[in-house]
FIBADREN-8306 format. One record per atom (N, C-alpha, C): residue number from 1; atom name; x, z, y. Coordinates in steps of 0.2 Angstrom, whole numbers, plus 2048, in hexadecimal, padded with zeros to 3 digits. Example, Ala and Ser with C-alpha at 12.3 -4.5 7.8 and 13.67 -1.06 7.14 Angstrom:
REM residues 2
 mivo marlo   X   Z   Y
    1     N 842 827 7E4
    1    CA 83E 827 7EA
    1     C 842 827 7F0
    2     N 840 823 7F5
    2    CA 844 824 7FB
    2     C 840 827 800
***
This chain:
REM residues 253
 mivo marlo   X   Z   Y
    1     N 4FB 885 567
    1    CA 4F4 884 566
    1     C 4F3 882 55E
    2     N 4EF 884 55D
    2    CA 4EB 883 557
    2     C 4EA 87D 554
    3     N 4EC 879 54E
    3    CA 4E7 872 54E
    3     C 4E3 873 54A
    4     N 4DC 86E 54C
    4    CA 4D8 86D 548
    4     C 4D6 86D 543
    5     N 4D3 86E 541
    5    CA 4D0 86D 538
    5     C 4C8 86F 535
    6     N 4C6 86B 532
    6    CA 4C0 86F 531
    6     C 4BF 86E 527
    7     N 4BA 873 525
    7    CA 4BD 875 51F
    7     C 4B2 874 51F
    8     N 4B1 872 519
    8    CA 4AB 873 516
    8     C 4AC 875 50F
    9     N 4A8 87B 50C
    9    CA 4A9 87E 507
    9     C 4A4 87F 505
   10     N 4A0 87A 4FE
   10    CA 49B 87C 4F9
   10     C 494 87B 4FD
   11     N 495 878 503
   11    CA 48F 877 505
   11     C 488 876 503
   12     N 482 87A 504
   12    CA 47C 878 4FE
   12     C 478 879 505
   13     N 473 874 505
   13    CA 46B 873 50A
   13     C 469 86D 506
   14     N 460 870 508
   14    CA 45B 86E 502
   14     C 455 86E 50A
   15     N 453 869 50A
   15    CA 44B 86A 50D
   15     C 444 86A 509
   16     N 440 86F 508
   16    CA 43E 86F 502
   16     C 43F 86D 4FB
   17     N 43C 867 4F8
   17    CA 43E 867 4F2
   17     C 445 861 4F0
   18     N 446 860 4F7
   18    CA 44B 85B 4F8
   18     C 453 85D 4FB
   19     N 459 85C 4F6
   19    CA 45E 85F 4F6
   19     C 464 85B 4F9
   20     N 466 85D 4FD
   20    CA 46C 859 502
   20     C 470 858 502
   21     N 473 861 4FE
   21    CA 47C 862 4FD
   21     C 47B 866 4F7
   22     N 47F 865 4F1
   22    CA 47D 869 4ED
   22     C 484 86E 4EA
   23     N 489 86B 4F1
   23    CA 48F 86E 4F1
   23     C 493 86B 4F2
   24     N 494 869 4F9
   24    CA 498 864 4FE
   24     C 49E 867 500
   25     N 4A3 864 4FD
   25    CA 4AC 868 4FF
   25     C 4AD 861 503
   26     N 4B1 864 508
   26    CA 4B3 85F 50F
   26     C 4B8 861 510
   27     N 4C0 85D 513
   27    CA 4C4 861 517
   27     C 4C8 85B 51C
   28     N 4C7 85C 522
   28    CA 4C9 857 525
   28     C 4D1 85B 52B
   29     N 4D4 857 52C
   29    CA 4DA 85A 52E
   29     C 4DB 858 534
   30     N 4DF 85E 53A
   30    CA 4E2 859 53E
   30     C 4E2 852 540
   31     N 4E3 84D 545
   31    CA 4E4 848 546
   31     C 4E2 842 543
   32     N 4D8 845 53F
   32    CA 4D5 83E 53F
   32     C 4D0 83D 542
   33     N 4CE 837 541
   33    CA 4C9 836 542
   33     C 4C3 833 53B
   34     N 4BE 838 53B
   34    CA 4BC 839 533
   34     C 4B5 835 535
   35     N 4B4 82F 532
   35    CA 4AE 82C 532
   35     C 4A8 82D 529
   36     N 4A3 832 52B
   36    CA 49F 832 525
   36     C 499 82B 524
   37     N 49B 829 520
   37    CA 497 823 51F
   37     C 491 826 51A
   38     N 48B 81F 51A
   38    CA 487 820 514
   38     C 47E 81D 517
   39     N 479 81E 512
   39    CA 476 81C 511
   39     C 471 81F 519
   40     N 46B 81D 518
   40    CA 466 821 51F
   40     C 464 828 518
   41     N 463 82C 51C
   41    CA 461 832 517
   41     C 465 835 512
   42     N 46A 834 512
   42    CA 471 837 50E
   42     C 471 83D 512
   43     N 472 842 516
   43    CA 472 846 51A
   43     C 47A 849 51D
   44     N 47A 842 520
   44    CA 481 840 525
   44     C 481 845 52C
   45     N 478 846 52E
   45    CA 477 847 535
   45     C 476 851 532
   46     N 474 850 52D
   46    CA 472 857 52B
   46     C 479 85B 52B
   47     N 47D 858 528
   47    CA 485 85A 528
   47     C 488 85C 52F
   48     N 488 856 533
   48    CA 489 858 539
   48     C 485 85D 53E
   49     N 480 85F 53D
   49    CA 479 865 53F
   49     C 47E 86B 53D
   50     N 481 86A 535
   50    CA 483 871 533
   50     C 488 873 537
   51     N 48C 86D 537
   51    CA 494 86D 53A
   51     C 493 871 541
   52     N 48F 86D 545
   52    CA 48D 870 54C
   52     C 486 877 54B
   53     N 487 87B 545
   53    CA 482 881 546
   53     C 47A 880 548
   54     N 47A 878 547
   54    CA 472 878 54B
   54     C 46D 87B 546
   55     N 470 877 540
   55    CA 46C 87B 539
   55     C 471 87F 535
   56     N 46E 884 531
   56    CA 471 887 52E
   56     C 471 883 525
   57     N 477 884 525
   57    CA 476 882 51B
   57     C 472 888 519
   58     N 471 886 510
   58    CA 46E 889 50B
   58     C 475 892 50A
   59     N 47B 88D 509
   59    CA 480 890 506
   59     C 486 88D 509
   60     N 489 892 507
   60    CA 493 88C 509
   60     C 493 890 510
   61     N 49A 88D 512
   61    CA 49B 88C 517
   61     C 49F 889 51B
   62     N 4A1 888 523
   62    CA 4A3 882 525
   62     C 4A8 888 52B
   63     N 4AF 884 529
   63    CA 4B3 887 52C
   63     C 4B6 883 534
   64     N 4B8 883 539
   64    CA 4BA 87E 53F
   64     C 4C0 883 542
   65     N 4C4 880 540
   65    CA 4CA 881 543
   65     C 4CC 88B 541
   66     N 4C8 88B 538
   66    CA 4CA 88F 535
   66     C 4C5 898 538
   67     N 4C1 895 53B
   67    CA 4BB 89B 53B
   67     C 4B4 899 53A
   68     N 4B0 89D 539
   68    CA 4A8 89B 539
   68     C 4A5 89C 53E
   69     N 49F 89B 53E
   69    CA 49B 89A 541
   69     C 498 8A5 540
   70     N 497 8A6 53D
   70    CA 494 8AD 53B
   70     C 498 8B0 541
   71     N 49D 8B0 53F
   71    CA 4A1 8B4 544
   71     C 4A4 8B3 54B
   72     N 4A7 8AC 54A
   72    CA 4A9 8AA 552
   72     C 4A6 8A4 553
   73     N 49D 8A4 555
   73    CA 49C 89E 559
   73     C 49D 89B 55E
   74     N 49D 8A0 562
   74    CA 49F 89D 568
   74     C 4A6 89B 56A
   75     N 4AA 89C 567
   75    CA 4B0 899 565
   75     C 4B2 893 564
   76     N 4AD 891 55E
   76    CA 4AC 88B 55B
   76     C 4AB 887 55E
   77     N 4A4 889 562
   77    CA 49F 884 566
   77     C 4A5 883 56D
   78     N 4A8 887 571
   78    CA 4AF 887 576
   78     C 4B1 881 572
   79     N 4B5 881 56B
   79    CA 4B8 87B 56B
   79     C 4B7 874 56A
   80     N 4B0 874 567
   80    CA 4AC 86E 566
   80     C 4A8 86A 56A
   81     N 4A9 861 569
   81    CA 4A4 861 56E
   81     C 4A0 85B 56B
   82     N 49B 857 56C
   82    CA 495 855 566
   82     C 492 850 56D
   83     N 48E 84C 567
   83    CA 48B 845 56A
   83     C 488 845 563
   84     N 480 848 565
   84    CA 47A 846 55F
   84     C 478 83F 55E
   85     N 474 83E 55A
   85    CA 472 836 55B
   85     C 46C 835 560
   86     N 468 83B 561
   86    CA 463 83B 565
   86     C 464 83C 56E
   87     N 46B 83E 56C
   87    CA 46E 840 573
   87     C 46A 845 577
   88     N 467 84A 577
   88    CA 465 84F 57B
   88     C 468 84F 581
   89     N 465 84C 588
   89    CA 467 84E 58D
   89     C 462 853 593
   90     N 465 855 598
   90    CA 460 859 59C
   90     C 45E 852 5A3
   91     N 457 84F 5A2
   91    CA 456 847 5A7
   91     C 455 849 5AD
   92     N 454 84F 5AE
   92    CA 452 850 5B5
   92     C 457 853 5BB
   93     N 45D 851 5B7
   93    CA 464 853 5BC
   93     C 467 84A 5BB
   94     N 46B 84C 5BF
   94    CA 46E 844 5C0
   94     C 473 845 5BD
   95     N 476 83D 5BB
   95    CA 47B 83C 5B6
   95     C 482 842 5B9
   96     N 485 842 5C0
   96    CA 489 846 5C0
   96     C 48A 84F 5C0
   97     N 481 850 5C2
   97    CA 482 857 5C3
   97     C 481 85A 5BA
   98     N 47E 854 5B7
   98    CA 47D 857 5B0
   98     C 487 858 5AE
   99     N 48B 854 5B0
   99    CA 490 854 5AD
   99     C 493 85C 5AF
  100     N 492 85E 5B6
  100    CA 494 862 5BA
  100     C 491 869 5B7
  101     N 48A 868 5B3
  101    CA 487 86E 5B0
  101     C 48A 86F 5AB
  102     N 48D 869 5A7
  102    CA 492 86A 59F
  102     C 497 86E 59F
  103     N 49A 86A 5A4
  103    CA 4A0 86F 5A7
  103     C 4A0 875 5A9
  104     N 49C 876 5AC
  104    CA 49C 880 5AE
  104     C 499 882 5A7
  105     N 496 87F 5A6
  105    CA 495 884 59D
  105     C 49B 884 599
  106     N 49F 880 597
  106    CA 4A5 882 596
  106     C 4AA 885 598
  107     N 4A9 886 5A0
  107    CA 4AE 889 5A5
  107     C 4B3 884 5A7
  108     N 4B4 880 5A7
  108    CA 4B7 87B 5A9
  108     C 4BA 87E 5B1
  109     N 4C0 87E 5B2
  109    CA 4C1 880 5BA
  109     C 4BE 879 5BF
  110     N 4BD 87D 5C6
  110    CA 4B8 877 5C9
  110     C 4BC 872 5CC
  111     N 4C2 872 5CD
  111    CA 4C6 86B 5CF
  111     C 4C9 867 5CC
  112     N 4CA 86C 5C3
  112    CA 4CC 867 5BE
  112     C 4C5 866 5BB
  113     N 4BE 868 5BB
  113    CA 4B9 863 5B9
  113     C 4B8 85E 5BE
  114     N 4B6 85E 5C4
  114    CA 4B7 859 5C9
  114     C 4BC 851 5C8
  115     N 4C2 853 5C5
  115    CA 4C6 850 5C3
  115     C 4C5 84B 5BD
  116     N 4C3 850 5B7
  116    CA 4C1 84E 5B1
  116     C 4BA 847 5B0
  117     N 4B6 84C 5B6
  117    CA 4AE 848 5B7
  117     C 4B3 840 5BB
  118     N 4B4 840 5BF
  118    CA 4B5 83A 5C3
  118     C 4B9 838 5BF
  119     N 4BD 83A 5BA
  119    CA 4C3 832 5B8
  119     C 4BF 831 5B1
  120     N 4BA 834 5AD
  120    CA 4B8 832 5A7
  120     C 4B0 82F 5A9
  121     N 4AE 82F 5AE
  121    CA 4AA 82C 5B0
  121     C 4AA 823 5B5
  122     N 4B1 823 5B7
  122    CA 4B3 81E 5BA
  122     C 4B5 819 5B3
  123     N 4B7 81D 5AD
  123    CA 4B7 819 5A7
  123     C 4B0 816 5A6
  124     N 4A9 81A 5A5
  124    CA 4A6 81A 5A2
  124     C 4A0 816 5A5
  125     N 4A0 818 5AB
  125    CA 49A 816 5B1
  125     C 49E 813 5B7
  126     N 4A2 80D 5B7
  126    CA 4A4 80A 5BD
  126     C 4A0 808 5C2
  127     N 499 809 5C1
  127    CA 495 808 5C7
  127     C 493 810 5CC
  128     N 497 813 5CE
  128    CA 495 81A 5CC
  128     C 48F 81D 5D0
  129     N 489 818 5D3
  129    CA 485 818 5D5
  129     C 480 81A 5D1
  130     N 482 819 5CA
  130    CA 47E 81C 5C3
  130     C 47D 825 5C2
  131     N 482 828 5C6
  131    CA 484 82D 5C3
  131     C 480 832 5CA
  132     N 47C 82E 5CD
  132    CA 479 830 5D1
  132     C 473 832 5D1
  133     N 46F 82C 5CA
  133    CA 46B 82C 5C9
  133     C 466 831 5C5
  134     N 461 832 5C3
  134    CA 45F 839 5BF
  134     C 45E 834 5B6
  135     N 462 83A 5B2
  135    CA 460 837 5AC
  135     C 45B 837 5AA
  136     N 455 834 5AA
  136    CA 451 833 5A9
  136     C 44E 82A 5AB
  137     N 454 828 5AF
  137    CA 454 823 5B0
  137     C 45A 81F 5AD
  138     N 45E 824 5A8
  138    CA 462 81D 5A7
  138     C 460 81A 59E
  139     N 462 815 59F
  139    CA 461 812 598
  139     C 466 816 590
  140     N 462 813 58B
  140    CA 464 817 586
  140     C 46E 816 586
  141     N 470 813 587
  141    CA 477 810 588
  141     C 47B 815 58D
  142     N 479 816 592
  142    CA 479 81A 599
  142     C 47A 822 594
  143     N 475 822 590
  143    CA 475 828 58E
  143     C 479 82B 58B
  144     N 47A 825 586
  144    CA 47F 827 582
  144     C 485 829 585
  145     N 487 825 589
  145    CA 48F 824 58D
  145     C 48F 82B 590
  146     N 48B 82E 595
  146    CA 48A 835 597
  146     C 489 83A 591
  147     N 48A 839 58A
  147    CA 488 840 588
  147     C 490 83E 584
  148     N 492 839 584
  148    CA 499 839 582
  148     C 49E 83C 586
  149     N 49D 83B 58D
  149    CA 49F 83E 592
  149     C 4A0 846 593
  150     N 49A 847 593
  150    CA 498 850 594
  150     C 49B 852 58E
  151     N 49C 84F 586
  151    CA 49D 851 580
  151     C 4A7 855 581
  152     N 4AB 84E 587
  152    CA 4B1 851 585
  152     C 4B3 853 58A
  153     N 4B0 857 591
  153    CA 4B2 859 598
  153     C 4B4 860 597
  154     N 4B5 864 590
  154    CA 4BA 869 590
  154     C 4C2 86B 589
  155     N 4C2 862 587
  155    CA 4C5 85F 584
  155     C 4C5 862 57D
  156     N 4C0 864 57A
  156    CA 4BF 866 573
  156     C 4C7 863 56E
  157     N 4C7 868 56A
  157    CA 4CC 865 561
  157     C 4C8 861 55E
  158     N 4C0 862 55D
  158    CA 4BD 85F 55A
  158     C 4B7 85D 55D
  159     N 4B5 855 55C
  159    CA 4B2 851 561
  159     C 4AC 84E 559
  160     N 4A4 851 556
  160    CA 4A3 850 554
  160     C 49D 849 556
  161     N 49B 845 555
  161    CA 496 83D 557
  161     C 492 83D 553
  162     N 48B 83D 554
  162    CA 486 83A 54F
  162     C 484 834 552
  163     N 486 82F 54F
  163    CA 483 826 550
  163     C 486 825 557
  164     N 48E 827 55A
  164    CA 48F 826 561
  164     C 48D 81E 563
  165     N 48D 81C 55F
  165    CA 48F 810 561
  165     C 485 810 563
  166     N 482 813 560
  166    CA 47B 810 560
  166     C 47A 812 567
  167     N 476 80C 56A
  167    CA 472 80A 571
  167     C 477 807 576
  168     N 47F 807 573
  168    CA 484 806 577
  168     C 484 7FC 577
  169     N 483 7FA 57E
  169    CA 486 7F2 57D
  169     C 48F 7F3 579
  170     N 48F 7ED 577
  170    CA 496 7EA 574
  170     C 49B 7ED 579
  171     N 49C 7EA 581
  171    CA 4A0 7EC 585
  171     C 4A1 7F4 586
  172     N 49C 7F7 585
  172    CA 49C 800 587
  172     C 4A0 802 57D
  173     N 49D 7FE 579
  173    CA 49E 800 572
  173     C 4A6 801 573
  174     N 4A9 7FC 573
  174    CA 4B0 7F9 574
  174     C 4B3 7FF 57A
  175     N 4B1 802 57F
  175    CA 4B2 807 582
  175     C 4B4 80C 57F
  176     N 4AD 80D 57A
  176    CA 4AD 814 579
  176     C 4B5 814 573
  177     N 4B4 80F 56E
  177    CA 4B9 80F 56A
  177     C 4C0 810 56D
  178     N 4C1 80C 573
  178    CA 4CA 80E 577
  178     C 4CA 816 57A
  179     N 4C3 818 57B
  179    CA 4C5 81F 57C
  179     C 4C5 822 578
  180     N 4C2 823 572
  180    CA 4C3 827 56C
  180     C 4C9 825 56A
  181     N 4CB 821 568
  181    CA 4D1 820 567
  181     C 4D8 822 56B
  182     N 4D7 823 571
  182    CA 4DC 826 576
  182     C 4D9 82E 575
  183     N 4D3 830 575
  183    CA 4D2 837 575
  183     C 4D4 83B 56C
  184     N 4D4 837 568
  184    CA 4D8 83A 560
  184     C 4DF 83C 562
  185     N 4E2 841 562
  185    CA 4EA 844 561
  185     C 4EB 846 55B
  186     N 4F2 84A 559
  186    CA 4F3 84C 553
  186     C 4F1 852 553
  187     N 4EE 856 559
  187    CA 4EB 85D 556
  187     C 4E2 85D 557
  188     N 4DE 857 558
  188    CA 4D7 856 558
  188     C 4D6 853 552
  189     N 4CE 853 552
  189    CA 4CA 84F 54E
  189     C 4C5 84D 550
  190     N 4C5 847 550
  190    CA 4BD 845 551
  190     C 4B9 843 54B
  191     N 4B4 843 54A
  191    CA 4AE 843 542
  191     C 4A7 841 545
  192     N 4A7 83B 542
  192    CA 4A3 837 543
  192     C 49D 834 53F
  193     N 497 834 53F
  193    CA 494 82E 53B
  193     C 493 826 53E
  194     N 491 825 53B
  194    CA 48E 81D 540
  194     C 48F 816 539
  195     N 487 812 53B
  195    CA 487 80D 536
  195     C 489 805 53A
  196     N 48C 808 540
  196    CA 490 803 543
  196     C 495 802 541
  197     N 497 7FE 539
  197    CA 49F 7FE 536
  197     C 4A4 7FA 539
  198     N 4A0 7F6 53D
  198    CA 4A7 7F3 540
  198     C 4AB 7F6 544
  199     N 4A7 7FB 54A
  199    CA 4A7 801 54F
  199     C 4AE 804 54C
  200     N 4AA 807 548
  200    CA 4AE 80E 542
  200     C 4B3 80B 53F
  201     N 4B6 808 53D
  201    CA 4BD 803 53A
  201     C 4C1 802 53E
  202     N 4BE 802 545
  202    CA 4C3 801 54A
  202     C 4C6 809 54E
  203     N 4C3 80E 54D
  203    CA 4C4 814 54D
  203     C 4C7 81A 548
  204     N 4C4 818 543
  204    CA 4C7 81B 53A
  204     C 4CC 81D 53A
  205     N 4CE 825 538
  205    CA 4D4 825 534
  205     C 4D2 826 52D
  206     N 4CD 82C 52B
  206    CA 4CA 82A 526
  206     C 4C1 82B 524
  207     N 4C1 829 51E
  207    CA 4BA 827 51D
  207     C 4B6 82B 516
  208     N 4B3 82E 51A
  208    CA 4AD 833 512
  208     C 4A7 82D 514
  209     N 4A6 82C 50B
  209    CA 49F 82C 50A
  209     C 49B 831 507
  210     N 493 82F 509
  210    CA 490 836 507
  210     C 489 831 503
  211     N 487 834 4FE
  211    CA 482 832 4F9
  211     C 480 834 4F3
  212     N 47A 837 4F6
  212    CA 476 83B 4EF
  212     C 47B 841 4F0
  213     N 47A 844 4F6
  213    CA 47D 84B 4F6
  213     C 485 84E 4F6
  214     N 48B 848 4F3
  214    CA 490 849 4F4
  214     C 494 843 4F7
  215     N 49B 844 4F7
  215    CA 49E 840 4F9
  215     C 4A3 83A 4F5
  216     N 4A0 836 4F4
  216    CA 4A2 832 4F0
  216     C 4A9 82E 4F1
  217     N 4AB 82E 4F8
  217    CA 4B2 82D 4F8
  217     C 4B3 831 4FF
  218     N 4B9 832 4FF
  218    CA 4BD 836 506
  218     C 4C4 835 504
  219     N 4C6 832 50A
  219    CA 4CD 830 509
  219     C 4CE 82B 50F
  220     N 4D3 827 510
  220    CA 4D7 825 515
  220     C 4D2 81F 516
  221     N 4D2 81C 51B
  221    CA 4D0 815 51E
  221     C 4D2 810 519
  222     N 4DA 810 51B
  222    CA 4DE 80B 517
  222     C 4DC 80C 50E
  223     N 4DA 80F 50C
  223    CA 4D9 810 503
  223     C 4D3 80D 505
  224     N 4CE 80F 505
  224    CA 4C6 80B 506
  224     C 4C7 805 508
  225     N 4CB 802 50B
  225    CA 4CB 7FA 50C
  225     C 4D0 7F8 509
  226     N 4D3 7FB 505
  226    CA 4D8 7F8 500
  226     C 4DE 7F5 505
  227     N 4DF 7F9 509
  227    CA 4E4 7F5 510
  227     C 4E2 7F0 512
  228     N 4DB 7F0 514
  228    CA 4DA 7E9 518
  228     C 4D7 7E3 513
  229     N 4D7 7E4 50F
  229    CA 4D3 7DF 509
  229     C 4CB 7DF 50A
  230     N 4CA 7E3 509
  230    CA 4C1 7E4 50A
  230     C 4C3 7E6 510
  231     N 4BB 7E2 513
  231    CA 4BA 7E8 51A
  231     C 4B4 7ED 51A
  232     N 4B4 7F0 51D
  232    CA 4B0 7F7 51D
  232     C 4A9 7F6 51A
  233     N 4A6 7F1 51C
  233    CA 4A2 7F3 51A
  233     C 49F 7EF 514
  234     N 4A3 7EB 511
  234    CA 4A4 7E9 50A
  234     C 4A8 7EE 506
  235     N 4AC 7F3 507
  235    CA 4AD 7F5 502
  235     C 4A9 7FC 502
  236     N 4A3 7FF 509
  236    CA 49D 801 508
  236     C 499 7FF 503
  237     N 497 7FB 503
  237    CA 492 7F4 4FF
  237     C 495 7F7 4F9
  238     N 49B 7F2 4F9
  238    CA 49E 7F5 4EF
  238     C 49B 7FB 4ED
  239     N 49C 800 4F0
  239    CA 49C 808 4F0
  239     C 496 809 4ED
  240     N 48F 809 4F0
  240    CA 48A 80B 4F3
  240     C 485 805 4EE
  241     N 486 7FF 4ED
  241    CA 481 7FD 4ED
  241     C 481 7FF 4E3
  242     N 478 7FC 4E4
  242    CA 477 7FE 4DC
  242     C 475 7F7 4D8
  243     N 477 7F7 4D4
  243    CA 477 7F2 4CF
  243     C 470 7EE 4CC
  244     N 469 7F3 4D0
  244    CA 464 7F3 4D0
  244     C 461 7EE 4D6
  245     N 466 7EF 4D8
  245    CA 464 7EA 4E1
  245     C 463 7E3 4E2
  246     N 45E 7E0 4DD
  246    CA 45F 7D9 4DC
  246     C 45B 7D6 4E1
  247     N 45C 7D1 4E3
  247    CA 459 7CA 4E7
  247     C 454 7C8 4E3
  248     N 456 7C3 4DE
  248    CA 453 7C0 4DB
  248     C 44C 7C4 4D9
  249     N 44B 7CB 4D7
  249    CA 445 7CD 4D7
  249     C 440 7CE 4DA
  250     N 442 7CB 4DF
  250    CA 43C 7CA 4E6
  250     C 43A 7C2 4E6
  251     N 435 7C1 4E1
  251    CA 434 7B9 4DF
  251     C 430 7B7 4E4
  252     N 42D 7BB 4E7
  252    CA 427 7B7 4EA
  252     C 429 7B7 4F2
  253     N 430 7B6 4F3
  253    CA 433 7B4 4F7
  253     C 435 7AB 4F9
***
């Protein structure tokens, strides 16, 4: 079996007069887990859109486990599986049968999704009266947990997250973290954003930041905190912040 890899080369997208990548090299390898950090409006989510083909780049292109999208998407799309931040779900089926419709689109045989559905659900929803319910009744948190769910019920190489921790209580946060971390092996990856640093430090193996269109560091967890000296989101601060950022300017505070 093949391992994972995804390659981004010379990436350029512009929305109108506003330019996002103006040639974005990425290479992320087997057995990480890659957390892209950065500011609101860096275009962290737009990157992940490319990654998962929802939008098309300007230019470049984005390689996943060494093909494109032009030629083998459905391939692609087979090996991927994603968790946006707005979570698109279908609310007029219920929590389980939405699972059971993920699953038949990927082909999932029906004894082993059964199987898959009931043990990744008894993790997720211990109530499993939930799963009964129609999504349109569960809470944003509920939602999330279910589109993580559906994301790895045909156990993708690459396990893309936009914002996974947002809407999650602490108790679910902490969940999703032991799972991702049991779901990382040496031939996946998962890639992530999210401005929950504490979350992301606890999952990381490494860490891109993205600002004013490129990436101002990519490299190991451990290099970005100095082994543990700074923590994440102090040595973010250091990174990011600008010299212009003054307190004191705002006198009439």
């Amino acid at each position: 079996m093949e391992k994972a890899s995804i390659v981004v080369e010379n990436l350029k997208k512009s929305y109108s007069e506003k330019v996002v990548f103006s040639g974005l090299d990425l290479k992320i390898d087997h057995g990480s887990c890659y957390s892209l950090l950065g500011k609101n409006g860096v275009g962290k989510t737009t990157l992940i859109n490319c990654m998962l083909d929802v939008i098309k780049p300007d230019s470049g292109r984005i390689l996943i486990n060494r093909m494109d999208y032009n030629s083998q998407s459905l391939k692609i799309k087979s090996l991927t599986g994603s968790v946006f931040e707005n979570n698109p779900l279908i609310e007029e089926f219920t929590g389980e049968n939405y699972l059971k419709f993920v699953g038949m689109l990927y082909k999932v045989a029906q004894e082993e999704l059964k199987h898959r559905i009931e043990t990744i659900t008894d993790y997720f929803f211990p109530d499993g009266k939930d799963l009964q319910k129609n999504i349109s009744e569960y809470s944003t948190g509920m939602k999330k947990k279910l589109g993580v769910c559906a994301s790895v019920l045909h156990r993708p190489d690459i396990l893309i997250l936009d914002e996974p921790f947002s809407g999650l209580d602490p108790v679910a946060a902490q969940m999703l973290i032991q799972f991702l971390n049991s779901y990382l092996s040496s031939d996946r990856i998962i890639f992530l954003s999210s401005h929950d640093l504490a979350y992301v430090e606890k999952v990381s193996t490494h860490i891109g930041v993205l600002d004013e269109g490129a990436l101002v560091y990519d490299g190991t967890l451990e290099n970005f905190t100095m082994n543990g000296v700074n923590l994440l989101d102090q040595a973010l601060l250091k990174l990011l912040k600008s010299d212009e950022n003054n307190l004191r300017n705002i006198d009439w505070i």
